[in-house]
Backbone as a chain_set.jsonl record, in Angstrom:
{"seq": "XXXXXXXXXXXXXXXXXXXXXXXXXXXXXXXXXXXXXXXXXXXXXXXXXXXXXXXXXXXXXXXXXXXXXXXXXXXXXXXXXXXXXXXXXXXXXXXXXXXXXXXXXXXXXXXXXXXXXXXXXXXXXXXXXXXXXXXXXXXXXXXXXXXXXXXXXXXXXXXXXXXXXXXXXXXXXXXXXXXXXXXXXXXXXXXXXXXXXXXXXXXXXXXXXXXXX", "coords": {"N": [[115.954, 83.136, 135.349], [115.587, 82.284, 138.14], [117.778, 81.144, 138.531], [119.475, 83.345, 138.5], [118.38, 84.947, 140.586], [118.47, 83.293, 142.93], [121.41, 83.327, 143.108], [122.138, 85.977, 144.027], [120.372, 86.148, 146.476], [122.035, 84.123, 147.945], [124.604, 85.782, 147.929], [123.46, 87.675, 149.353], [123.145, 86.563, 151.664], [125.251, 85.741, 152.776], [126.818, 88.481, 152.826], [125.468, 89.273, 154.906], [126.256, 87.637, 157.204], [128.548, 87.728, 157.003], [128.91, 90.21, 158.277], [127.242, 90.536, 160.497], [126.706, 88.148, 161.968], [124.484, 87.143, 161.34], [121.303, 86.114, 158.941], [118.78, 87.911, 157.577], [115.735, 87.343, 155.838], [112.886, 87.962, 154.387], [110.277, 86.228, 152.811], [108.599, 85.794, 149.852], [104.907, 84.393, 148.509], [103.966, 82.029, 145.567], [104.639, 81.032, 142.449], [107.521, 81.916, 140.881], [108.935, 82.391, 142.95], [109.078, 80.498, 144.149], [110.327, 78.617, 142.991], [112.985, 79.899, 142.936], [113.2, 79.057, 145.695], [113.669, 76.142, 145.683], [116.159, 75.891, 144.185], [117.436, 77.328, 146.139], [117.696, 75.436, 148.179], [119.151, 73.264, 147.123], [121.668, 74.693, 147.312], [124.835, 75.806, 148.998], [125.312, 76.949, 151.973], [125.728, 79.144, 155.007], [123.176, 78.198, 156.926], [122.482, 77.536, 159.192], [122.617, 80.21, 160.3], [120.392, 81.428, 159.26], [117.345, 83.557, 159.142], [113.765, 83.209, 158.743], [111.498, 85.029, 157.82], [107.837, 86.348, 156.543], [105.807, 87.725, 154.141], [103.608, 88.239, 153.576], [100.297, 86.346, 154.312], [97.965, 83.959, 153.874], [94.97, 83.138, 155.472], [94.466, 80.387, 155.945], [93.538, 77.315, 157.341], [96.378, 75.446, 159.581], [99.063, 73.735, 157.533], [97.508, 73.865, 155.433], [98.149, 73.391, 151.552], [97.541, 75.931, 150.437], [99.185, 78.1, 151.727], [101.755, 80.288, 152.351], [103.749, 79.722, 153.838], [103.321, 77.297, 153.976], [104.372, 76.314, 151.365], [106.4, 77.192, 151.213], [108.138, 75.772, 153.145], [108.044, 73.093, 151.645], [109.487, 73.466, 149.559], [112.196, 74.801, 150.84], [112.325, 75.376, 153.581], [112.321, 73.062, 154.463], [114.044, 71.527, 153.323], [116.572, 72.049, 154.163], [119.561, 72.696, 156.756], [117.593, 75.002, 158.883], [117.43, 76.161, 161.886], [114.209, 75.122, 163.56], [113.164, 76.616, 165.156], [114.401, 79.37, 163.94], [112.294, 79.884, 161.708], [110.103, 81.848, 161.376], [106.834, 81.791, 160.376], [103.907, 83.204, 160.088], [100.752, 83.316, 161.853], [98.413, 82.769, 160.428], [96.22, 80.971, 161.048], [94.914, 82.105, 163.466], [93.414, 84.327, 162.825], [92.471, 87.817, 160.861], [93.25, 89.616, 162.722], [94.303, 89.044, 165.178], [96.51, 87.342, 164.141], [97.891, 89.305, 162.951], [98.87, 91.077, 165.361], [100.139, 89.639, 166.731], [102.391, 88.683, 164.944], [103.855, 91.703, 164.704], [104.597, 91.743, 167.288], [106.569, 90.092, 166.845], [108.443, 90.539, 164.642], [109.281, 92.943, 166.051], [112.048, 93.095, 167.094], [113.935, 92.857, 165.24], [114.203, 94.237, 162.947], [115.956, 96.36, 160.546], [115.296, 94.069, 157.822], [117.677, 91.537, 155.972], [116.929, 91.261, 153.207], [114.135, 91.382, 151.684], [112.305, 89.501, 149.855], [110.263, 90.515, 146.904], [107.16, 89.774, 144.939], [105.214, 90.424, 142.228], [101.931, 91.089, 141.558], [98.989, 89.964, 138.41], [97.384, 92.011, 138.56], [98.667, 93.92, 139.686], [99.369, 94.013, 142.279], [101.172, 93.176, 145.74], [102.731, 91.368, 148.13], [100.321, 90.972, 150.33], [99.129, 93.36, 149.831], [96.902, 95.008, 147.648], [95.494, 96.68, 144.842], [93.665, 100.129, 145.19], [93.086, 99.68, 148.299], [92.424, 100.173, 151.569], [94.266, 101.081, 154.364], [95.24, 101.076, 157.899], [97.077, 103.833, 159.155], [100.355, 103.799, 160.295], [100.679, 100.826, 161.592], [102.77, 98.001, 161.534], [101.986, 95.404, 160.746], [99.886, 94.375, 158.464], [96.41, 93.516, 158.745], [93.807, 92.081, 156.577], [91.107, 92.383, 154.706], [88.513, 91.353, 152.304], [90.0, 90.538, 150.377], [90.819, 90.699, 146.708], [91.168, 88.335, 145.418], [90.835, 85.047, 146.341], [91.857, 83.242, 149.79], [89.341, 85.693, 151.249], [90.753, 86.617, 153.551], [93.644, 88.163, 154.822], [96.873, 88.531, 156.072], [99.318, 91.159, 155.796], [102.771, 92.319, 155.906], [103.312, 95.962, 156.108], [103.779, 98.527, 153.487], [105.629, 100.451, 154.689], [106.821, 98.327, 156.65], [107.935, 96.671, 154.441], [109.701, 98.329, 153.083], [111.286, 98.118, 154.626], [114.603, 97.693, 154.738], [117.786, 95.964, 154.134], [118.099, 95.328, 151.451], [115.851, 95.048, 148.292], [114.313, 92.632, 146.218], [112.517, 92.435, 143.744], [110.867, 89.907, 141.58], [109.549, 88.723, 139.067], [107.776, 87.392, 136.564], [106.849, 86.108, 133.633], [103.868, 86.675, 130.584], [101.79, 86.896, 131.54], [101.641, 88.749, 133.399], [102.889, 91.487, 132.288], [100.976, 93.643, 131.612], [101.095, 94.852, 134.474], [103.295, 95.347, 134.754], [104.149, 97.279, 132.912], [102.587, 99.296, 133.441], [103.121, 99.551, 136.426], [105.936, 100.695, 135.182], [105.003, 102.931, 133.923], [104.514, 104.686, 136.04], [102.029, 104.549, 137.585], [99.944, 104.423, 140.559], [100.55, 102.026, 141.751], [101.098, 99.255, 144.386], [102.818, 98.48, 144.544], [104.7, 99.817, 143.955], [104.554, 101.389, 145.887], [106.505, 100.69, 148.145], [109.294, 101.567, 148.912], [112.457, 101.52, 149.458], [115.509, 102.654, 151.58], [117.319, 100.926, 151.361], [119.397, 98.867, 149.133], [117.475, 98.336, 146.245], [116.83, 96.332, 143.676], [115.193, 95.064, 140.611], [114.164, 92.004, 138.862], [113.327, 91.043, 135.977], [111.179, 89.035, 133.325], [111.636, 88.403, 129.933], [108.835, 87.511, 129.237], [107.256, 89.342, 130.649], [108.262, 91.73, 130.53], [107.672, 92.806, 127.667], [107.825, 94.127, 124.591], [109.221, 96.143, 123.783]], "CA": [[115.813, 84.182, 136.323], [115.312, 81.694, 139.391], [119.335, 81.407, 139.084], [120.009, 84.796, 138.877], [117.869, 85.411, 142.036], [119.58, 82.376, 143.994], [122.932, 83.679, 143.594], [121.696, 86.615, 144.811], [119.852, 85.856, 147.731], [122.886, 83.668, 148.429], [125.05, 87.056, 148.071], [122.703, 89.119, 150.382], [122.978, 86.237, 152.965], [126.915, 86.127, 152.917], [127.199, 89.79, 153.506], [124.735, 89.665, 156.303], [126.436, 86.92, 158.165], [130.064, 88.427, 157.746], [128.584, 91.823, 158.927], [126.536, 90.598, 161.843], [126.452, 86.722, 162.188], [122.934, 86.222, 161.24], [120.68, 86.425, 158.162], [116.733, 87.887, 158.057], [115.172, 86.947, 154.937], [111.581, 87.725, 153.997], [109.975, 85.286, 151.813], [107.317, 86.326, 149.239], [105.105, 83.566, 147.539], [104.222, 82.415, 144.283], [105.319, 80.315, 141.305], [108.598, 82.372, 140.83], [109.876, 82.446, 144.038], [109.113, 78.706, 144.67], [111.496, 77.738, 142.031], [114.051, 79.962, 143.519], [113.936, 78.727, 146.818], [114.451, 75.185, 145.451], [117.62, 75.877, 143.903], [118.682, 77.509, 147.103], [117.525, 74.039, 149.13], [120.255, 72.754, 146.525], [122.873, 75.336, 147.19], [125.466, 75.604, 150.343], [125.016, 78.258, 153.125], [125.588, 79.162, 156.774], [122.044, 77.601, 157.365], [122.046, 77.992, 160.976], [122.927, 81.614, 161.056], [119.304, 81.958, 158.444], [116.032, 83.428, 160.185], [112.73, 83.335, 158.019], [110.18, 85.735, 157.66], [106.957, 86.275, 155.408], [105.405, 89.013, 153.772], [101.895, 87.602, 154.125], [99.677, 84.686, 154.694], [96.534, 83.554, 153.67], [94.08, 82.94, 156.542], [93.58, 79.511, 155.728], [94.539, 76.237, 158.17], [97.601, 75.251, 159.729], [99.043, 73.043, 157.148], [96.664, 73.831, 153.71], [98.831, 73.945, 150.651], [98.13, 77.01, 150.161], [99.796, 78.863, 152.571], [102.822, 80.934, 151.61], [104.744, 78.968, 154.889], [103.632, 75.62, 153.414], [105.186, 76.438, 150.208], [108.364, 77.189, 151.574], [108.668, 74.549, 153.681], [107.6, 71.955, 151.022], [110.75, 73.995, 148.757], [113.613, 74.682, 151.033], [112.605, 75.226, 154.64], [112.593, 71.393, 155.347], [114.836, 70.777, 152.967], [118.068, 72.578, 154.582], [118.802, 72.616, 158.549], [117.802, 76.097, 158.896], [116.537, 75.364, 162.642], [113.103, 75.385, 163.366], [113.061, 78.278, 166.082], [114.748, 80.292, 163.404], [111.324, 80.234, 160.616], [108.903, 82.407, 162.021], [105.396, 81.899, 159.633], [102.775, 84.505, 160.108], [99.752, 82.691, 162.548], [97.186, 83.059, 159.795], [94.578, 80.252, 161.707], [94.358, 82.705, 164.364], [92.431, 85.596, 162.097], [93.339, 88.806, 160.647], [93.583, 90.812, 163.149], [95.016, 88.935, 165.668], [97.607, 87.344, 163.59], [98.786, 90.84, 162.939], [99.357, 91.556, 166.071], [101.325, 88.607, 167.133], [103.455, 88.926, 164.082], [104.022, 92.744, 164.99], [105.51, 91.318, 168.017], [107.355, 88.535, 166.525], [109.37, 91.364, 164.125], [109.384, 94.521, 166.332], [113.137, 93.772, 167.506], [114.697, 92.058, 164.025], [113.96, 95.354, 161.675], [115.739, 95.947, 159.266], [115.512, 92.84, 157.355], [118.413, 92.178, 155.273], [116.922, 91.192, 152.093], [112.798, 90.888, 150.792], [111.681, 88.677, 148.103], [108.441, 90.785, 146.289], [106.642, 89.576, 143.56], [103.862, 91.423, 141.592], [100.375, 89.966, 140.701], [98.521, 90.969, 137.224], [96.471, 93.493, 139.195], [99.442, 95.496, 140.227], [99.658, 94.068, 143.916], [102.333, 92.183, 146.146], [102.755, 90.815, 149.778], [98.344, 91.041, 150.127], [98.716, 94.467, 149.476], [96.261, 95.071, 146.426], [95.127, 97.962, 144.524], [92.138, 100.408, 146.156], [92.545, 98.509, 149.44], [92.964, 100.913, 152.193], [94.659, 100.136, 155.868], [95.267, 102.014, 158.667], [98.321, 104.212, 159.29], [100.744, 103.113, 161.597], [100.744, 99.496, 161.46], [103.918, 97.187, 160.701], [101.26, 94.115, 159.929], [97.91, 94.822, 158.307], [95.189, 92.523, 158.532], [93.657, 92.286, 155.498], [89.885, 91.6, 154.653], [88.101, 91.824, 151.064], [91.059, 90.64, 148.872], [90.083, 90.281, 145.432], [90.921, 86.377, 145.252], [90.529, 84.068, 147.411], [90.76, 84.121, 149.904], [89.509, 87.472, 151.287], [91.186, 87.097, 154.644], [95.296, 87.817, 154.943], [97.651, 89.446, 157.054], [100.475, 91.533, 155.214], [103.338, 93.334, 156.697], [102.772, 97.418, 155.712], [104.828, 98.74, 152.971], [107.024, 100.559, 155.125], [107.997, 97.473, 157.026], [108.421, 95.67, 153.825], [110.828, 99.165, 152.801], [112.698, 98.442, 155.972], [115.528, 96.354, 154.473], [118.795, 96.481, 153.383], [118.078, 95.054, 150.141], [114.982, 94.526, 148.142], [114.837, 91.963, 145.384], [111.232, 92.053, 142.992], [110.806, 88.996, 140.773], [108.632, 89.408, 137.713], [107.888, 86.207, 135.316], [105.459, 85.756, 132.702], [103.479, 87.383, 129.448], [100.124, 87.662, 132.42], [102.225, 90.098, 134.346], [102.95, 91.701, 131.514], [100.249, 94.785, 131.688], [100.801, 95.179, 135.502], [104.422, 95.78, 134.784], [103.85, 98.236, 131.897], [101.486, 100.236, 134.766], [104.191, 100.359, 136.31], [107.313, 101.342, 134.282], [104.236, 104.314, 133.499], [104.137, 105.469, 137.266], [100.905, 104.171, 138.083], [100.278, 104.057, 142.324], [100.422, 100.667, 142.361], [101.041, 98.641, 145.716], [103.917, 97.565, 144.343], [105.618, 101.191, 143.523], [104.777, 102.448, 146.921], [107.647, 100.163, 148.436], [110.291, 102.527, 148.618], [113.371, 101.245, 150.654], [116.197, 103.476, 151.216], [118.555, 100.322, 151.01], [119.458, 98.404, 147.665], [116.272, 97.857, 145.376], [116.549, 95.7, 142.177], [113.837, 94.483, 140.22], [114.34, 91.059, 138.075], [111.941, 91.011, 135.019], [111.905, 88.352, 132.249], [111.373, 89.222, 128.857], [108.026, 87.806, 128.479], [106.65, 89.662, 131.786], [108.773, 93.09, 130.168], [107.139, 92.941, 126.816], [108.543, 93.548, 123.443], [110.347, 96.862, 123.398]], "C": [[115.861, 83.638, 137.742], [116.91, 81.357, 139.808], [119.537, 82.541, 139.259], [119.667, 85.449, 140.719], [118.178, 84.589, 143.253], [120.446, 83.044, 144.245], [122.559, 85.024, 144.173], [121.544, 86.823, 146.372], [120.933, 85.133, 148.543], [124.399, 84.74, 148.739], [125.131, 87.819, 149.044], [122.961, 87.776, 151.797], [124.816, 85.901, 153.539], [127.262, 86.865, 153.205], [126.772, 89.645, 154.468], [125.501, 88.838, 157.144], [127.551, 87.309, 158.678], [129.754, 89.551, 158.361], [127.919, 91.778, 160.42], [126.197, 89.053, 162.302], [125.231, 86.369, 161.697], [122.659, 86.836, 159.306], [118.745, 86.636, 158.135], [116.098, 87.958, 156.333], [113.566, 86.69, 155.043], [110.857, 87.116, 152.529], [108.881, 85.563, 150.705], [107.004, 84.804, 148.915], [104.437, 83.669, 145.989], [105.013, 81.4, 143.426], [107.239, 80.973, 141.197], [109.477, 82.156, 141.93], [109.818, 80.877, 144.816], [110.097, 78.23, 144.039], [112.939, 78.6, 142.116], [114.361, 79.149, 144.857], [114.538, 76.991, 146.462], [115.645, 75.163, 144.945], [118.293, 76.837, 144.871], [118.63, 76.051, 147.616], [118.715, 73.388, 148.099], [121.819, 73.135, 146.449], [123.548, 75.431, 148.351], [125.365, 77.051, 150.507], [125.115, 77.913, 154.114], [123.9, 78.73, 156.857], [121.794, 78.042, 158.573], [121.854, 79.045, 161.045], [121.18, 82.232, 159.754], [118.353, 82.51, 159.762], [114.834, 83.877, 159.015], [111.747, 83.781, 158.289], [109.443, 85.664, 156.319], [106.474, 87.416, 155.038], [104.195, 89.084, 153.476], [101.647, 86.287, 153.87], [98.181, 85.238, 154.343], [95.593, 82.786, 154.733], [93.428, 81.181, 155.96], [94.107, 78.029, 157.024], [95.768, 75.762, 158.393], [97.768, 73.851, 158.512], [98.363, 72.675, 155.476], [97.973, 74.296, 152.793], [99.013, 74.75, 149.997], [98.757, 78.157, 150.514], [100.884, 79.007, 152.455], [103.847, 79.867, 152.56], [104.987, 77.442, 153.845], [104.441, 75.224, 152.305], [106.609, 75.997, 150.486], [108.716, 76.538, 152.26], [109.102, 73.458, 152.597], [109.505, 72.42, 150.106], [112.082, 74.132, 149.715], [113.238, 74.894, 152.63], [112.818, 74.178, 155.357], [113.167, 70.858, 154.68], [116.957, 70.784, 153.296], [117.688, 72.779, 155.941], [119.221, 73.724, 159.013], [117.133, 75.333, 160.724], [115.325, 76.074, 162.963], [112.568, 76.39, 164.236], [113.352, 79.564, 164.84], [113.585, 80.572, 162.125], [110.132, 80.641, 161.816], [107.367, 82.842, 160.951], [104.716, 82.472, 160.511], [101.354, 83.468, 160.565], [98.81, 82.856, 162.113], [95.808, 82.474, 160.378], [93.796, 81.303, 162.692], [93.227, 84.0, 163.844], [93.408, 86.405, 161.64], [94.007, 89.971, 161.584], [94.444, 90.094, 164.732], [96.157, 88.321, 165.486], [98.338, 88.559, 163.453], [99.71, 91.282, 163.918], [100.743, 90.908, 166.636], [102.466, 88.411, 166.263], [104.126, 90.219, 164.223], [105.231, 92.63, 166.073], [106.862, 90.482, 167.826], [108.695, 89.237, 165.477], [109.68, 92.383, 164.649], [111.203, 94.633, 166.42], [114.353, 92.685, 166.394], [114.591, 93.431, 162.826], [115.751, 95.785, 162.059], [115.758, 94.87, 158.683], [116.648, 93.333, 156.298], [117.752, 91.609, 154.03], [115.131, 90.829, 152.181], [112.809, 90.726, 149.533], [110.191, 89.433, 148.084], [108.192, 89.973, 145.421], [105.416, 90.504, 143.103], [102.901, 90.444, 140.919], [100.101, 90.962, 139.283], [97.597, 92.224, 137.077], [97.24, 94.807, 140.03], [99.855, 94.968, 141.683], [100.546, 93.362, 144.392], [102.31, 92.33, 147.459], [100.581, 90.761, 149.228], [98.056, 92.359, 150.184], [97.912, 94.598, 148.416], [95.704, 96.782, 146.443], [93.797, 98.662, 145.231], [91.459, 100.149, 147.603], [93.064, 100.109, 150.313], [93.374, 100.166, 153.672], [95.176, 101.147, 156.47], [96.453, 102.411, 159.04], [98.943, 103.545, 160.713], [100.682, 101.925, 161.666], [101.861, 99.145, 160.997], [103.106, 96.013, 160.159], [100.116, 94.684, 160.329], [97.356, 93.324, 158.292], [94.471, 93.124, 157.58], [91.984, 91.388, 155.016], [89.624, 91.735, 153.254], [88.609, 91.395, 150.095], [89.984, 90.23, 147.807], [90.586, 89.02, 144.817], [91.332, 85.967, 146.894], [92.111, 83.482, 147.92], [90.765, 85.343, 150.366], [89.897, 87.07, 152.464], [92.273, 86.665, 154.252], [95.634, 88.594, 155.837], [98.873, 89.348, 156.066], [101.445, 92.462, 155.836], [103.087, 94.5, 155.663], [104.028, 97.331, 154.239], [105.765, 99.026, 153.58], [107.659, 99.493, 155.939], [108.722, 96.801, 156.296], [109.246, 96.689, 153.163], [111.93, 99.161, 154.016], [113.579, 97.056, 155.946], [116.649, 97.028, 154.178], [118.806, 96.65, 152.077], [116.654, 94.656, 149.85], [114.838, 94.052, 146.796], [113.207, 91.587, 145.011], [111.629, 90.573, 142.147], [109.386, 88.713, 140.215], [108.854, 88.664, 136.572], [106.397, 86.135, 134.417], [104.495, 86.403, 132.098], [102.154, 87.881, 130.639], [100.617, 88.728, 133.271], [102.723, 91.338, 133.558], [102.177, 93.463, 131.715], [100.666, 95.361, 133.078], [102.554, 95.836, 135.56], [104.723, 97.134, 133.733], [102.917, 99.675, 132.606], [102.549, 101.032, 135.468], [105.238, 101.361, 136.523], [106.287, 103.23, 134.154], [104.084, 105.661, 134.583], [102.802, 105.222, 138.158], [100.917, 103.98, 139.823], [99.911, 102.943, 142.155], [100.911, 100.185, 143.422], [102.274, 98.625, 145.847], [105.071, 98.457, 144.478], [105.42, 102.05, 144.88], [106.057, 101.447, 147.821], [109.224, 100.497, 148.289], [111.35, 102.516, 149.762], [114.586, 102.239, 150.295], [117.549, 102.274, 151.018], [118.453, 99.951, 149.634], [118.104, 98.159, 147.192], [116.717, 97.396, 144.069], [115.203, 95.204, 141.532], [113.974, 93.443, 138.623], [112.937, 90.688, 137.417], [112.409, 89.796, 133.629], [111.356, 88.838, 131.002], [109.971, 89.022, 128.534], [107.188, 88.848, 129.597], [106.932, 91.375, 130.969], [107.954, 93.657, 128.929], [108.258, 93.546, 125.266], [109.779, 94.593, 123.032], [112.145, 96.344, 124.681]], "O": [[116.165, 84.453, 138.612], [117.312, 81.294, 140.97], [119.849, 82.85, 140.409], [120.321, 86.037, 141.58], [118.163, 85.049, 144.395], [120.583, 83.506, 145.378], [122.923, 84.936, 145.345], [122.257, 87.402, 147.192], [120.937, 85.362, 149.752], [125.162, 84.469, 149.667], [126.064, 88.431, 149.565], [122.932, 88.226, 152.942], [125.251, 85.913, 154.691], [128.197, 86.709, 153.991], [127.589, 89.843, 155.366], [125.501, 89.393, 158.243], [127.882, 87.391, 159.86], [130.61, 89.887, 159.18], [128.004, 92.654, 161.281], [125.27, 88.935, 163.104], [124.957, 85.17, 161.651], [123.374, 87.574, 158.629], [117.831, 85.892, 158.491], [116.22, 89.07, 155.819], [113.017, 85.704, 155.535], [110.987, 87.605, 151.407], [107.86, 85.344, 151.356], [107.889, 83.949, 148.9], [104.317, 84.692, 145.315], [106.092, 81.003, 143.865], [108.109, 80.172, 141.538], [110.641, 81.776, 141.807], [110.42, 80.405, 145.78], [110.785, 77.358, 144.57], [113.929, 78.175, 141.52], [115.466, 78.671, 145.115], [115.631, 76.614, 146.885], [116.325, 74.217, 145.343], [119.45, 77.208, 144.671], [119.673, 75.424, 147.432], [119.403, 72.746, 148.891], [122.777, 72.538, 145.958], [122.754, 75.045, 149.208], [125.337, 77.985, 149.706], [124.818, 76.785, 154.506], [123.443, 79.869, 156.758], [120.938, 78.868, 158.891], [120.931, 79.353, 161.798], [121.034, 83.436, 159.547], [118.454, 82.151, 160.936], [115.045, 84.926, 158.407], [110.943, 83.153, 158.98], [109.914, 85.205, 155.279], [106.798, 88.328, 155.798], [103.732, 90.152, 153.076], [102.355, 85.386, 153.419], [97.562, 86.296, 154.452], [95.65, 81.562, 154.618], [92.265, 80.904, 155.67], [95.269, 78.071, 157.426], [96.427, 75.592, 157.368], [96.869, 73.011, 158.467], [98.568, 71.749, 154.69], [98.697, 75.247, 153.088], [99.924, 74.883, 149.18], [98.89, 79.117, 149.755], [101.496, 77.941, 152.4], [104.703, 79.23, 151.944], [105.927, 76.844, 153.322], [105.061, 74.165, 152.198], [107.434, 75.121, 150.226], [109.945, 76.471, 152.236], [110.236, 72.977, 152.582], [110.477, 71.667, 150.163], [113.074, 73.529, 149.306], [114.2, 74.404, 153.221], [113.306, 74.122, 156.486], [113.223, 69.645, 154.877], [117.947, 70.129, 152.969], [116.577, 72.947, 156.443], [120.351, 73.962, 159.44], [116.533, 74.26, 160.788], [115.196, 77.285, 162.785], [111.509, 76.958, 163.965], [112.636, 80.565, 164.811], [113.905, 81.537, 161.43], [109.564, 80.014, 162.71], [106.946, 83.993, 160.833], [104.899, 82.267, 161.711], [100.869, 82.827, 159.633], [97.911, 83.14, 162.905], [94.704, 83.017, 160.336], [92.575, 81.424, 162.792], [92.347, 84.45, 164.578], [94.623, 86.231, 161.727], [94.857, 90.832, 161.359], [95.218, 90.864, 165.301], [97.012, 88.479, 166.357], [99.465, 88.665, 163.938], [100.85, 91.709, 163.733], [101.86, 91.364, 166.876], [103.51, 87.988, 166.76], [105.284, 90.077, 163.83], [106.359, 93.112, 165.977], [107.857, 90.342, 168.538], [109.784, 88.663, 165.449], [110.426, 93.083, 163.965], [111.805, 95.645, 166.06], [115.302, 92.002, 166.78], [115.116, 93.205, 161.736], [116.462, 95.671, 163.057], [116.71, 94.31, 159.228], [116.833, 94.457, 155.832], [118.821, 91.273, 153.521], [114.893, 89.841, 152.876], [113.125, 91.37, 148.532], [109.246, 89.191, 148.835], [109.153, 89.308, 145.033], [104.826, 91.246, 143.889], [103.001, 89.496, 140.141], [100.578, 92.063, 139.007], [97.236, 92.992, 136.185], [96.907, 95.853, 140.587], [100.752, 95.602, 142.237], [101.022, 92.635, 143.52], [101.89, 93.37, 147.967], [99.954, 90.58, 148.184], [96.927, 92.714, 150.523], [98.539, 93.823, 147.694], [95.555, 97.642, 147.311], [92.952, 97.949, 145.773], [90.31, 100.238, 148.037], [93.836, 100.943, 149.84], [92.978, 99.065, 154.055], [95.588, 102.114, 155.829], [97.19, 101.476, 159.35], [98.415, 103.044, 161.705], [100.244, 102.159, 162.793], [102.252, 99.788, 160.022], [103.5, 95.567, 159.082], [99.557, 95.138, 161.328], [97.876, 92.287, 157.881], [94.35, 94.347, 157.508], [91.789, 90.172, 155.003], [90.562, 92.316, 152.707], [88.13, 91.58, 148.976], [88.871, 89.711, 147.89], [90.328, 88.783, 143.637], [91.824, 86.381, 147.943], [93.109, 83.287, 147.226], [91.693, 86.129, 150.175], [88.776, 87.111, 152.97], [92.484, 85.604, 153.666], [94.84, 89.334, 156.418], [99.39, 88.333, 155.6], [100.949, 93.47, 156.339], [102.716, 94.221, 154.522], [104.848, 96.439, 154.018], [106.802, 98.373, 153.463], [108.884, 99.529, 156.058], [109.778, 96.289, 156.667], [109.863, 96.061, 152.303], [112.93, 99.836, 154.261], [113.511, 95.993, 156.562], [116.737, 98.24, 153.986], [119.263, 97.622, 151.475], [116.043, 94.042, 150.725], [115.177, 94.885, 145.956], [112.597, 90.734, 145.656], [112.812, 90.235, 142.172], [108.351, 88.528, 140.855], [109.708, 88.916, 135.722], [105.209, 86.127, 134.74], [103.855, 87.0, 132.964], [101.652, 89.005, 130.613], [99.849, 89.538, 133.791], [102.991, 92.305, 134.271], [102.934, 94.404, 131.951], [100.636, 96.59, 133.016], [102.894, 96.7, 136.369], [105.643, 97.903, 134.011], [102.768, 100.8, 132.13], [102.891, 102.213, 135.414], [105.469, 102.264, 137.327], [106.798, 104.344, 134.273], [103.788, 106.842, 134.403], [102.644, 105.689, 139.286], [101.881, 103.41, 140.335], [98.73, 102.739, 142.437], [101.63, 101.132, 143.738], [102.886, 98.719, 146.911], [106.16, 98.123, 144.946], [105.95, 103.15, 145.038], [106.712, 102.399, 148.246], [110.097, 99.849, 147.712], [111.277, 103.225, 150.765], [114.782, 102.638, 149.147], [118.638, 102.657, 150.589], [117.627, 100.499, 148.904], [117.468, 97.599, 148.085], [117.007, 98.307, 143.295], [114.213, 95.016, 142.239], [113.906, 93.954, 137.505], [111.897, 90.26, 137.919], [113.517, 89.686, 133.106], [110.549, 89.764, 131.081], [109.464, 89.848, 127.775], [106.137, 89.165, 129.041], [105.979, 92.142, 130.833], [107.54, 94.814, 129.001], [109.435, 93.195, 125.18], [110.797, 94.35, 122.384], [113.229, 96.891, 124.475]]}, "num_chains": 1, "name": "protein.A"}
């Protein structure tokens, strides 16, 4: 599935460049989407013409390994010469609420993106959106207190900024995701199902994540 969603992503950034010179790529993270971006860091692309966004951050130090940026550096942002003006990570040290803002700024005049990477957790949620959480209308980036893992401070862009794409590309691995995907296929308001872009939407599931029918 981590090929399928390369060639892809390598797809969506080919159209964008012949259509408008550039590419805006929001990054989700995550086991799945780590082992795509390494087999892009292995694949050829306009590089230069990339620009990298996130779809949240974890409020933890510049530099902790667990920070969705650090990921993607460690996988393909420092391994291809996208340049370093063009990755714009989400200022999680600063807090939730004023990271927000400064990220608000930092996307107001790049919308639409042309392509988001989601993923879905086993509780239904994606970007640091989670189930039961509420956030205040109007916002393109929420600050995000309470999560239910660690830790509880993030900053996530809203759904509708993360529906303001051309294309949006889920990725959905593994038997523990399994129930949250079965939720759902059922209709359930999950976080995940309010993400309703009017451009392309796919959603890449593997069989053990789909379940048996």
């Amino acid at each position: 599935m981590a090929r399928e969603a390369c060639a892809r992503v390598l797809q969506a950034a080919r159209e964008a460049i012949s259509r408008q010179g550039r590419f805006g790529i929001v990054l989700a993270g995550g086991g799945t989407p780590e082992r795509t971006y390494r087999l892009l860091a292995g694949s050829q692309s306009d590089w230069a013409k990339w620009h990298i966004y996130f779809g949240d951050e974890r409020c933890l130090e510049p530099g902790n390994p667990e920070r969705n940026s650090v990921m993607a550096a460690r996988s393909l942002t420092d391994r291809v010469p996208i340049p370093g003006r063009q990755v714009h990570p989400i200022p999680a040290e600063l807090g939730p609420e004023q990271a927000a803002l400064h990220y608000t700024e930092e996307i107001d005049d790049v919308l639409p993106f042309d392509l988001v990477l989601l993923g879905i957790g086993e509780d239904g949620h994606t970007a640091s959106l989670f189930p039961g959480q509420k956030h205040p209308d109007g916002l393109a980036v929420l600050p995000v207190h309470h999560a239910p893992k660690p830790p509880a401070d993030r900053i996530s862009l809203s759904p509708d900024t993360l529906a303001n794409c051309r294309q949006l590309l889920f990725l959905v691995t593994g038997a523990n995701k399994q129930a949250a995907v079965e939720r759902w296929r059922q209709g359930e308001d999950l976080p995940a199902a309010r993400i309703m872009t009017t451009g392309r939407s796919e959603v890449l599931v593997d069989y053990p994540a789909w379940g048996d029918d």
